[in-house]
PLY file of the C-alpha trace (Angstrom):
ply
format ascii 1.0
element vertex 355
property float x
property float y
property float z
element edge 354
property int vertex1
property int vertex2
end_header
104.40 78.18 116.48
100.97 79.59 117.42
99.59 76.22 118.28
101.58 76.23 121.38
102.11 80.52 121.52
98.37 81.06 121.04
96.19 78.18 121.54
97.75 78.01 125.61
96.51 81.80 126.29
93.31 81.50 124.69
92.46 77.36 126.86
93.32 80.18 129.79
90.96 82.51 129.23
88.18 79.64 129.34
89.23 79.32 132.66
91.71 76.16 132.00
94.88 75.67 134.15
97.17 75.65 131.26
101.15 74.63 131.50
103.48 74.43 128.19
106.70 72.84 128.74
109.34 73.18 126.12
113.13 72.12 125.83
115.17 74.94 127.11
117.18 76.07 124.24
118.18 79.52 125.15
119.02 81.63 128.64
115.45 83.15 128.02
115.92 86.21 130.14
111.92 86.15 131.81
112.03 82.56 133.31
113.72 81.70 136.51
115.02 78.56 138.22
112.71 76.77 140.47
115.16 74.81 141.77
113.29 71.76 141.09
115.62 68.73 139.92
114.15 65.42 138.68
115.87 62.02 137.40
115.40 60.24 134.75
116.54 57.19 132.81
117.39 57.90 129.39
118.95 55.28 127.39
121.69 53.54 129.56
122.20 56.80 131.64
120.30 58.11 134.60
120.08 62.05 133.52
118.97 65.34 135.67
117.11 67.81 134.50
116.10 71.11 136.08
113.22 73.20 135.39
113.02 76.66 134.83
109.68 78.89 134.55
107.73 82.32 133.95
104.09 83.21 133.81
102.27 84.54 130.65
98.68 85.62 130.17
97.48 82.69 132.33
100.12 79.95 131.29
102.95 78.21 133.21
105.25 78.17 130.81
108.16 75.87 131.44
111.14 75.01 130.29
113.44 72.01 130.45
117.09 72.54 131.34
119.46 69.94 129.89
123.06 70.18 128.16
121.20 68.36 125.67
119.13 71.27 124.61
120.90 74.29 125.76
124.30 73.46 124.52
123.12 72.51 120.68
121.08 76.12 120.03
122.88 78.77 117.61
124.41 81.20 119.98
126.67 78.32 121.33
127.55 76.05 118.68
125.90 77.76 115.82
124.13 74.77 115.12
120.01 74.36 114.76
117.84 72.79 117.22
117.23 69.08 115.30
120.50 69.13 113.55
124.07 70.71 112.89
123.16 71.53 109.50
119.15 71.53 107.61
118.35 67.84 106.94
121.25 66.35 109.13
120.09 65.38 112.27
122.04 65.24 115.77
122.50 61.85 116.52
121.36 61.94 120.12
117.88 63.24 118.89
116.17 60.50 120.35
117.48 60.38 123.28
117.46 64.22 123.71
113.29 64.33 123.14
112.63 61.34 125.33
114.35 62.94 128.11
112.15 65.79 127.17
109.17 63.60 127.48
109.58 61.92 130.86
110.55 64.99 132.01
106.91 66.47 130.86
105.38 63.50 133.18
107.12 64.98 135.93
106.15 68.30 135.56
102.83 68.46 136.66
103.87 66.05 140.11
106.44 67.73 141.32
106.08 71.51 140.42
104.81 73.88 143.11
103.66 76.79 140.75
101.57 79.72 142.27
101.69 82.41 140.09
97.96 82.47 139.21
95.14 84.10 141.37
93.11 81.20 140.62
94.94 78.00 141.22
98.22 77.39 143.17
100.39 74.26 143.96
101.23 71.43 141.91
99.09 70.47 139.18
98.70 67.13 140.31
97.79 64.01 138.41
94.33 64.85 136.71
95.85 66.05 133.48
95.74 66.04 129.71
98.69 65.89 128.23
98.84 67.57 124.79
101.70 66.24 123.00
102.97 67.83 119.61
104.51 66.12 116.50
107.18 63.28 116.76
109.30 64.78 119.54
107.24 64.12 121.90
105.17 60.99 120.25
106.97 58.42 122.97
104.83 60.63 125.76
101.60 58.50 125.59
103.79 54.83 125.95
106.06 56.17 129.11
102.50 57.30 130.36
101.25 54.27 130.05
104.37 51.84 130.58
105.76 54.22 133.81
103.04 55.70 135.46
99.94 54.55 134.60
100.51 50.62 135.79
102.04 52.01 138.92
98.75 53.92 139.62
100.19 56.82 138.83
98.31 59.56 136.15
94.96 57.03 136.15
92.74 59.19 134.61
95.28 61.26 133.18
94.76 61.66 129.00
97.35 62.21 126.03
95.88 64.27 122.71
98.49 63.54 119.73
99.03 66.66 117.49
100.36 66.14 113.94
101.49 69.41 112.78
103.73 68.04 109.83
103.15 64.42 109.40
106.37 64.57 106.99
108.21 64.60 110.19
107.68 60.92 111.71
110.48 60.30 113.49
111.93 57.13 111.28
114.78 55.50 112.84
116.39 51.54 113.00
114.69 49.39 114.20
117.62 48.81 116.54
116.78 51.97 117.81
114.10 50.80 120.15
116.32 49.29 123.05
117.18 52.31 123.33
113.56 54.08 124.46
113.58 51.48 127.46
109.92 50.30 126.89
108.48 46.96 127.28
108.47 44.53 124.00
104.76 45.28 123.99
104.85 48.79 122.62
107.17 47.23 119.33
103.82 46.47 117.06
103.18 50.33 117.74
106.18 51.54 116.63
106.98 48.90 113.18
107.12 50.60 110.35
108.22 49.16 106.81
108.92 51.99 104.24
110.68 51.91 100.90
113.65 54.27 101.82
117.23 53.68 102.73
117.24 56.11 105.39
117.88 55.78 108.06
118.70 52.45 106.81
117.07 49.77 104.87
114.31 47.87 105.56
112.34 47.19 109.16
112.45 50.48 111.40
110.93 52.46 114.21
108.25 55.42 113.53
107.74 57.59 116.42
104.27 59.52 115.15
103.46 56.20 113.89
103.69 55.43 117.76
101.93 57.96 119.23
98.86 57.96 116.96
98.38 54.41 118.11
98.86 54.76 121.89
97.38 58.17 122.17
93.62 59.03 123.43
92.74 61.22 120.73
94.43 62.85 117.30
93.99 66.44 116.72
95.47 68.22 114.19
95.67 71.91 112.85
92.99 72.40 110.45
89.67 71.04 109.25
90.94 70.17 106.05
94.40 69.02 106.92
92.38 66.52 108.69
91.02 65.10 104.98
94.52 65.36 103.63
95.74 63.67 106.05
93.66 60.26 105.54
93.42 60.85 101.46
96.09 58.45 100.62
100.02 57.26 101.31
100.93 60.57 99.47
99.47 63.05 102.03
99.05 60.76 104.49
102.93 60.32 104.12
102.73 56.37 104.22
100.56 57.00 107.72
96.77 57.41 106.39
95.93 53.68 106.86
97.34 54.05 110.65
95.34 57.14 111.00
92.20 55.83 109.12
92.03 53.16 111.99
92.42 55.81 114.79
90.71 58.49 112.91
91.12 62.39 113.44
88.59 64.08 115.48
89.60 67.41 114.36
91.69 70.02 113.32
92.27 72.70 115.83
92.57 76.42 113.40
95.37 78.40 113.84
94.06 81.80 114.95
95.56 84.92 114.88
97.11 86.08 118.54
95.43 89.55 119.12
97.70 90.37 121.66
101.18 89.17 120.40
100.15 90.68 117.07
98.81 93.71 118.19
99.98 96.48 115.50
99.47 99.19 117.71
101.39 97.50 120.13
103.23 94.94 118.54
107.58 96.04 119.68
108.62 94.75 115.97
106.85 97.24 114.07
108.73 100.58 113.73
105.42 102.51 113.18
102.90 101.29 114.85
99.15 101.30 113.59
95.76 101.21 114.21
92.40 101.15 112.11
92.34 104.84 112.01
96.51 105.01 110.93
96.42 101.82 108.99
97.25 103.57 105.34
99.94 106.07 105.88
101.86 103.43 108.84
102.00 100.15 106.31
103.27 102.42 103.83
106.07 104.02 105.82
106.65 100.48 107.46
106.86 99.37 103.66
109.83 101.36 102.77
111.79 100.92 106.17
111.56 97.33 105.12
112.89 98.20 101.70
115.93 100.11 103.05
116.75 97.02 105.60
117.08 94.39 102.75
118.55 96.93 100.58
115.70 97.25 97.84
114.68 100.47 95.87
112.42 102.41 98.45
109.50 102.94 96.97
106.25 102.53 98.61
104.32 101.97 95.17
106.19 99.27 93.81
104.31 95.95 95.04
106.46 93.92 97.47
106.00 90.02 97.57
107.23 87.98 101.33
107.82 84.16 101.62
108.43 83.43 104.67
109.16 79.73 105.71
110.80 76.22 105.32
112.22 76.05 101.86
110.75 72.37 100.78
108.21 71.16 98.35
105.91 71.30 100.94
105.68 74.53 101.49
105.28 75.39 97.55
109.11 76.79 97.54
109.49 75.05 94.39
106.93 76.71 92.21
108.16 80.23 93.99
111.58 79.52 92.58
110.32 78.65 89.31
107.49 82.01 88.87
109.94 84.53 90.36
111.41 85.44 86.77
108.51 85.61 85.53
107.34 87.61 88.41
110.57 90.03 88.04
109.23 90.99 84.13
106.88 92.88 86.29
108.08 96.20 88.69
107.49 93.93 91.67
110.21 93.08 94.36
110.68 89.94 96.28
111.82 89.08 100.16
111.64 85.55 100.44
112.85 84.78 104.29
113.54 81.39 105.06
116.50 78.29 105.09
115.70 74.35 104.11
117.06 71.91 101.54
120.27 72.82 99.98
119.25 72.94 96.09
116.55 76.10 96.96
119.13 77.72 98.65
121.20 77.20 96.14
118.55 78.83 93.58
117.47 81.44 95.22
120.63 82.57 95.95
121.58 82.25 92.22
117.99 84.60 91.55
119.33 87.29 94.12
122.49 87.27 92.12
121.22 87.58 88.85
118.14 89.81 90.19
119.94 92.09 92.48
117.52 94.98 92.94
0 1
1 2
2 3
3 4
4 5
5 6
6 7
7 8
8 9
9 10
10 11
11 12
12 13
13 14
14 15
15 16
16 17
17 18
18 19
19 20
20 21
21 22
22 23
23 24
24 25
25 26
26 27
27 28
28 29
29 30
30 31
31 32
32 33
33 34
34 35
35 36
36 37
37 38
38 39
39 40
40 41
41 42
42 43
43 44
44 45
45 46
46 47
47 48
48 49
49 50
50 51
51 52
52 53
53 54
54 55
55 56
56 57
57 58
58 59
59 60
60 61
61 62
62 63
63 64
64 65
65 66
66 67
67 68
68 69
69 70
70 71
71 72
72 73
73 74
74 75
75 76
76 77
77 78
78 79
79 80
80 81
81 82
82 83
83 84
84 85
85 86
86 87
87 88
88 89
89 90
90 91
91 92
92 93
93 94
94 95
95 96
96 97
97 98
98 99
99 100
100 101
101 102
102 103
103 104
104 105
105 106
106 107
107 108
108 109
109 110
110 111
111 112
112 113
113 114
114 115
115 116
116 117
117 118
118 119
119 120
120 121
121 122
122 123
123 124
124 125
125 126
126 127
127 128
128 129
129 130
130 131
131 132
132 133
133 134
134 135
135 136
136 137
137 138
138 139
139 140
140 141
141 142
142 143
143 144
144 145
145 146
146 147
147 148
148 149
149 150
150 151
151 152
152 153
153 154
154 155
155 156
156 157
157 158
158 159
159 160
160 161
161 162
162 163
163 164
164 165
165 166
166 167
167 168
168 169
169 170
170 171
171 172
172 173
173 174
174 175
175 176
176 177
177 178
178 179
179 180
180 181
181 182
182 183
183 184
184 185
185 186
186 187
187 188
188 189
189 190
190 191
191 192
192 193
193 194
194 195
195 196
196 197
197 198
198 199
199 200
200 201
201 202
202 203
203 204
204 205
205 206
206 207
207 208
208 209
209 210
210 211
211 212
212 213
213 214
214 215
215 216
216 217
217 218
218 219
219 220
220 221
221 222
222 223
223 224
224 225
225 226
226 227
227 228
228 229
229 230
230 231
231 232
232 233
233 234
234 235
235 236
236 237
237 238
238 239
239 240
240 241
241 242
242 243
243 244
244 245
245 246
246 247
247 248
248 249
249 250
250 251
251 252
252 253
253 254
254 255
255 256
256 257
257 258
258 259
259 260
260 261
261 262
262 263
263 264
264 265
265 266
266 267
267 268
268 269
269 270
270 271
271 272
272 273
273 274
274 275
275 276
276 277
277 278
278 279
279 280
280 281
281 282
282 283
283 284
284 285
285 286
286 287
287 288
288 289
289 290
290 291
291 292
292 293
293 294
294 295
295 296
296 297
297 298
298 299
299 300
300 301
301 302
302 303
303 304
304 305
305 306
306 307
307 308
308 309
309 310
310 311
311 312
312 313
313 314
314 315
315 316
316 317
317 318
318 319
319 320
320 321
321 322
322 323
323 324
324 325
325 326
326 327
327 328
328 329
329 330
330 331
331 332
332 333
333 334
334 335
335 336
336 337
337 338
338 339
339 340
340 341
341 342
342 343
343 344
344 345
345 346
346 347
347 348
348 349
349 350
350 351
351 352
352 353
353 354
């Protein structure tokens, strides 16, 4: 998203040395192979991982090679990135994002990266790690459990991200043999819900984790941050854990005036600026149209969702007003997969709604 797009460019260009490091899901044509191959312990298996890199507008950005990743994306198995299907996971998730996690810890050590004009070598040991919803919520406990009492990353800090606090990362509480932490970290991770999944009863919470063993928790907006701590509800059964290590703030998400450029932007068929603005939209408007196979029409209003199709996200009450919105000469593109009932209804709307 543009927390990790946009935010990374713009800690550059305040003169930051700035590295993102990402599961490599895809043979992203711009990055190459460093080369570099690290171990790691992951579950009951010693794994190896290889990096692979490119250089944006000031960031190493970096990219984790494992079968774990690259063999579960859609070109190869036409599966999604958490899951075969929406809402099913894989069941190797947790071991896929801690080996994602240690391998982040390495990163920094063992990387000899000198694309910039302004810094070269490895980035050494005087970091702060930024880590970013669940996935990577185990980060600040290997920091801590691996490295730090081993004198390793001393004065290295973790910031803790919540995104989506409905994604927590709620597994058995079996579960935590397999993260191969010390008995310490298990008050961190308890978590008692009222749910029978994963199963019943005592499990593991990964954010639930990371907000307790993390420096600081960030999120991404100023009022998310009140949400957040308003109650179980929007808290998602985490405010109380988050009222004791409160928010400091919520980063905005900013719009990326490079990436989104309109006068330069490569997904726009007519490209615009403040001067071309009027006649370009308009002509971009009905291109659109003919793609999805609407009317083309450049005065009939169009109305875009584009998202996660969940509660969350207000699907719902878009299923339930387009009728109503259809008695007007409106059209609707709503762009977007999730939980099976929506796409269920929206594809019974398209049918009965077809132009």
């Amino acid at each position: 998203g543009d927390v990790v797009g946009g935010l990374p460019p713009a800690l550059a260009a305040m003169g930051h040395r700035v590295m993102t490091i990402a599961p490599r899901y895809d043979q992203y044509k711009d990055t190459w192979d460093t080369n570099v191959l690290v171990e790691v312990i992951v579950g009951d298996r010693t794994e190896t991982v290889r990096f692979f890199h490119c250089y944006k507008r000031g960031v190493d950005r970096v990219f984790v090679d494992h079968p774990m990743f690259l063999e579960k994306v859609w070109g190869k198995t036409g599966s999604k990135l958490y899951g075969p299907t929406t809402g099913t996971d894989f069941r190797d998730n947790q071991l896929r994002f801690c080996l994602l996690c240690l391998a982040a810890l390495e990163a920094p050590r063992v990387l000899n990266l000198n694309n910039s004009e302004y810094f070269s070598g490895p980035y050494g040991e005087n970091v702060v790690f930024v880590a970013n919803d669940w996935h990577t919520a185990v980060l600040p406990c290997y920091l801590k459990s691996m490295y730090k009492q081993n004198g390793i990353y001393e004065n290295a800090k973790v910031a803790f991200c919540i995104h989506n606090i409905a994604y927590q990362g709620r597994f058995p509480r079996a579960d935590f043999e397999l993260l191969n932490l010390p008995e310490s970290f298990v008050p961190s991770f308890d978590f008692v819900d009222g749910h029978v999944k994963p199963v019943v009863g005592r499990k593991i919470n990964w954010m639930k984790a990371g907000i307790s063993e993390c420096d600081v928790v960030l999120t991404v907006s100023p009022h998310y941050v009140k949400e957040l701590t308003s109650g179980p509800e929007k808290g998602v059964e985490l405010d109380g854990v988050l009222r004791a290590k409160p928010l400091e703030t919520g980063i905005v998400n900013g719009m990326d005036v490079v990436d989104w450029n309109p006068a330069t932007d490569k997904y726009i068929s007519v490209k615009y600026n403040a001067t071309t603005v009027a006649e370009a939209r308009a002509l971009n408007k009905e291109i659109l149209q003919a793609e999805v196979g609407l009317p083309v029409d450049s005065s009939i209003p169009v109305i875009v969702f584009i998202g996660r199709l969940e509660e969350q996200k207000g699907s719902d009450i878009l299923i339930a007003a387009i009728p109503e919105f259809l008695e007007e000469n409106v059209q609707i593109i709503v762009l977007g997969t999730g939980k099976k009932k929506m796409e269920e209804e929206l594809m019974l709307l398209e049918a009965k709604y077809p132009q």
